[in-house]
N, C-alpha and C positions, 0 to 999 in steps of 0.2 A: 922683917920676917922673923918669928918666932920658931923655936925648936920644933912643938908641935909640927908644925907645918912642912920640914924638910922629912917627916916618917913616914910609917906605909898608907898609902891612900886609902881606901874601900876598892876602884876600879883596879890597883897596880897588875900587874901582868908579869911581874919578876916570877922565873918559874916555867914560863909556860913553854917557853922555847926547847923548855928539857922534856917536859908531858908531850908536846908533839915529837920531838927526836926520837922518843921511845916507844910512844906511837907509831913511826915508821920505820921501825925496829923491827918490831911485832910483824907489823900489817908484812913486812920485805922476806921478813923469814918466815910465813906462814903462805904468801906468794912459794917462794923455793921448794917450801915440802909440797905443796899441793903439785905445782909443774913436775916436779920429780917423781910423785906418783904415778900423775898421769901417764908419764915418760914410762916408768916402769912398766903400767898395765899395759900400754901398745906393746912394747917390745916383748912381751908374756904374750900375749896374744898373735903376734908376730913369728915368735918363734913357735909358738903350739900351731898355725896354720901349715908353714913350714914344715914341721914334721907331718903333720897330716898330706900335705904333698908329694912328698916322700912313698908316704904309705899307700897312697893312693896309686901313684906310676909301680911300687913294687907289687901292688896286686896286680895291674892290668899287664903285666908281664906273665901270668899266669893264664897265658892264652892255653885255649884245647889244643897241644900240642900235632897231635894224630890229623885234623883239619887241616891246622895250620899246613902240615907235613904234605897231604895230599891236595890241597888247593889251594895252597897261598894263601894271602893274605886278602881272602875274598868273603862274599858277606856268608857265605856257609861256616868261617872262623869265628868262635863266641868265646868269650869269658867263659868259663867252668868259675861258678860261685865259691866251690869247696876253694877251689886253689886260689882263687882272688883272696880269701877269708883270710888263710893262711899264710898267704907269701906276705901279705899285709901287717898280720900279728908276725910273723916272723922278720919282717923288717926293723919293726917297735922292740921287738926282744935284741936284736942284732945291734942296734944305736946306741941299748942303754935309756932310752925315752924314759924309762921312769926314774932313771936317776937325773935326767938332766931336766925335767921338770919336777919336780916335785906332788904326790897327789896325781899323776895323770890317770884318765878313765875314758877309757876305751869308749865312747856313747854308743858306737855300730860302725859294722864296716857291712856291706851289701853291694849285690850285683845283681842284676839281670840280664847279665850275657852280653850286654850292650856298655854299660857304663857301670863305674866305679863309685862309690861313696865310701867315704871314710871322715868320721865323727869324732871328735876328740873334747875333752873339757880336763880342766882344771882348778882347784881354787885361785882365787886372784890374793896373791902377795904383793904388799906393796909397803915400802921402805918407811915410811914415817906415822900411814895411818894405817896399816896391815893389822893390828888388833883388834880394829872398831868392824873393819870388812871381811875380815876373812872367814868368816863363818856365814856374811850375806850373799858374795857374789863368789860369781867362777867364771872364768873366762871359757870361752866356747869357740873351738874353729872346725870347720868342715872343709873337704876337699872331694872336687865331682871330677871323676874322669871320663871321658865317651872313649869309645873305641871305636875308631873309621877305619873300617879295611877298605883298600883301596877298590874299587870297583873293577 
């Protein structure tokens, strides 16, 4: 055997074990941020449902009191919209909701005497790629209440 012949070949592969290592370096730590994201946007989304649930039982507690009073809790008893509207915004003010989401916006809160709705959104912040999206998306939750007086 001559010298030549103990150097580096044309096919040798010295090297490459470190290109894939770091390779799944990348690929593992771009797994992480994205689950982590994700993770973030649910639990955003989670927790702005949440309030909106909130908000939604403290409207329906703004029953027509005077009804209520004189017939129980019978189908002549409605929501009064004003007071749904309010006891609802007055919830969200009472929580601090905009400090504890950041961005929150009111979508609507609405009654028809019968049922409750309350609309919530916020931009979506998210821990590693929240610069590329947060001017694209907003997270969005609603909350429907009915009101069944009892028969």
């Amino acid at each position: 055997m001559n010298r030549r012949s103990k150097g580096f070949a044309v096919g040798d592969e010295r090297g490459s074990v470190l290109l894939l290592g770091v390779g799944f370096v990348i690929v593992c730590l771009l797994a992480i941020a994205v689950v982590t994201d994700v993770s973030a946007a649910f639990l955003q989304r989670r927790s702005l449902m949440s309030m909106a649930d909130a908000a939604a039982i403290a409207g329906a507690q703004a029953i027509d009191q005077d009804a209520y009073y004189a017939d129980g809790a019978s189908i002549g008893t409605r929501l009064d919209p004003g007071l749904v509207r309010a006891a609802a915004l007055g919830h969200l003010v009472r929580t601090n909701a905009s400090t504890t989401i950041p961005g929150l916006q009111v979508n609507g809160i609405s009654s028809d005497g019968v049922h409750v709705l309350v609309a919530l959104s916020s931009p979506l912040r998210l821990p590693f790629f929240g610069s590329i999206y947060q001017e694209l998306a907003k997270v969005e939750a609603s909350a429907r209440l009915d009101y069944r007086p009892s028969p």
